[in-house]
C-alpha positions as CSV (number, residue, x, y, z in Angstrom):
1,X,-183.2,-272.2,-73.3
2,X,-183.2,-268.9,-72.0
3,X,-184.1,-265.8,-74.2
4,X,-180.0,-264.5,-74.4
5,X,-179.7,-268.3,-76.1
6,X,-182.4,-268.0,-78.7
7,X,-181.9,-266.0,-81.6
8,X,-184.5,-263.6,-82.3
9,X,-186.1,-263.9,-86.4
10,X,-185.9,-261.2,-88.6
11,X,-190.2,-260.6,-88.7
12,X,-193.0,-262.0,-87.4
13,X,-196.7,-261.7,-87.9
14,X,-198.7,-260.0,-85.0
15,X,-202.3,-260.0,-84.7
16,X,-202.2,-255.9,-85.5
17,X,-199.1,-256.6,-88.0
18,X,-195.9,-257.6,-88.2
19,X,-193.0,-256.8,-86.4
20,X,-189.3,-256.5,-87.8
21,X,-185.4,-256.3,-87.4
22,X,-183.7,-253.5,-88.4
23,X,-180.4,-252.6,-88.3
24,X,-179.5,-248.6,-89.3
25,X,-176.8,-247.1,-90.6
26,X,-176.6,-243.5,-89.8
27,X,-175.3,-240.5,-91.7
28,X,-175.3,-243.0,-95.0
29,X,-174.9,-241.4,-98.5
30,X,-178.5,-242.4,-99.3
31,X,-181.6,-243.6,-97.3
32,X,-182.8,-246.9,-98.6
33,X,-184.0,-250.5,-96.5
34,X,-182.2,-253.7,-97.7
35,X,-182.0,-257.2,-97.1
36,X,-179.3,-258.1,-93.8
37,X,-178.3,-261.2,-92.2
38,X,-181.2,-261.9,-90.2
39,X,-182.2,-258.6,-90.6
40,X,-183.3,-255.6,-92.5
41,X,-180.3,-252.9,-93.5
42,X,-181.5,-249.8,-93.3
43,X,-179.3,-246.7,-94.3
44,X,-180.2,-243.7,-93.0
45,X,-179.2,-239.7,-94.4
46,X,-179.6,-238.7,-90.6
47,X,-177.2,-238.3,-87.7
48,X,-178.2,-240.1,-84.6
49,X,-178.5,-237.1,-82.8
50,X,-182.0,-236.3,-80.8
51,X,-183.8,-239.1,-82.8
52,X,-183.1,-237.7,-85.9
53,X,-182.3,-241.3,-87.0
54,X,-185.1,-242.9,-85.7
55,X,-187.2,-240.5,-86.8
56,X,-185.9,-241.2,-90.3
57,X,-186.1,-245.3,-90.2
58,X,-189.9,-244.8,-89.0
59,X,-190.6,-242.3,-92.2
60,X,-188.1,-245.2,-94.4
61,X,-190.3,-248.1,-92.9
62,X,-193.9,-246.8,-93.3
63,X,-192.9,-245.9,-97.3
64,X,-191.4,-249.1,-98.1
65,X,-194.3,-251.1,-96.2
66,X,-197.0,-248.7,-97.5
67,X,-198.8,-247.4,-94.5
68,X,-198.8,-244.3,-92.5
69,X,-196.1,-243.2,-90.2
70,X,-198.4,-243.4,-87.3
71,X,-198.9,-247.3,-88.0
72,X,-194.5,-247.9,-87.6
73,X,-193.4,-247.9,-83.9
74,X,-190.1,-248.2,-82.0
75,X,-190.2,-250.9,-79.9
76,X,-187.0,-251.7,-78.9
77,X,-183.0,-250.5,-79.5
78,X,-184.4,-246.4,-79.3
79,X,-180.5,-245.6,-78.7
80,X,-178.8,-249.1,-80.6
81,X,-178.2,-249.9,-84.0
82,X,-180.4,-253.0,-84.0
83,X,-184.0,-252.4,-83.6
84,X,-187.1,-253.4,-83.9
85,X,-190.4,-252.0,-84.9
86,X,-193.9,-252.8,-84.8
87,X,-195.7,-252.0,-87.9
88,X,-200.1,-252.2,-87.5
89,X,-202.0,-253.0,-90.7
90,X,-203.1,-256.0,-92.7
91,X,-200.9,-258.6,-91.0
92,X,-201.6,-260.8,-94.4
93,X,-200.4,-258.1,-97.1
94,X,-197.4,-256.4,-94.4
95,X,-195.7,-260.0,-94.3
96,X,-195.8,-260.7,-97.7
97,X,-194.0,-257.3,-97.9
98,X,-191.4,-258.1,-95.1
99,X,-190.5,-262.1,-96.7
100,X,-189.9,-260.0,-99.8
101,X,-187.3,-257.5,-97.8
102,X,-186.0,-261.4,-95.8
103,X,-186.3,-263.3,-98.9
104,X,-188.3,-265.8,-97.1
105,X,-191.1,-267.2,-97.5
106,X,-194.7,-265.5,-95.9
């Protein structure tokens, strides 16, 4: 099956980390990451205007996995709602963080 037929998971372990769906919300009421459908929910305070948003998910994402904001990257969806990131630390201790956010097991 090609890669438009398979459905893409909502984290998965990298050697450097893990790496995660996200789908934002701009110009929310508050800024907080939730559980989705087959991916995280995060609501953002920031417009999505000169990566004001994304700029905001990367600050959201290294504070609720506890690393710097230098160790969360955009990876993919810089100007979509879904997107995924790339988050480098201890693989072990970042996907124990992430089933937590999927409910799912590590």
């Amino acid at each position: 099956m090609g890669r438009r037929g398979r459905a893409l998971s909502g984290w998965r372990e990298t050697p450097d980390g893990i790496e995660i769906a996200v789908r934002v919300t701009p110009r929310s009421s508050r800024t907080e990451m939730a559980p989705g459908s087959g991916h995280a929910v995060a609501r953002l305070n920031a417009p999505p205007v000169d990566g004001a948003a994304n700029e905001a998910l990367i600050e959201l994402a290294a504070a609720h996995f506890g690393v710097a904001k230098r160790a969360v990257r955009l990876i993919a969806g810089d100007r979509a709602r879904l997107k995924r990131l790339a988050i480098t630390g201890d693989a072990e201790a970042l996907a124990k963080i992430a089933a937590a956010l999927y409910q799912a097991e590590p």
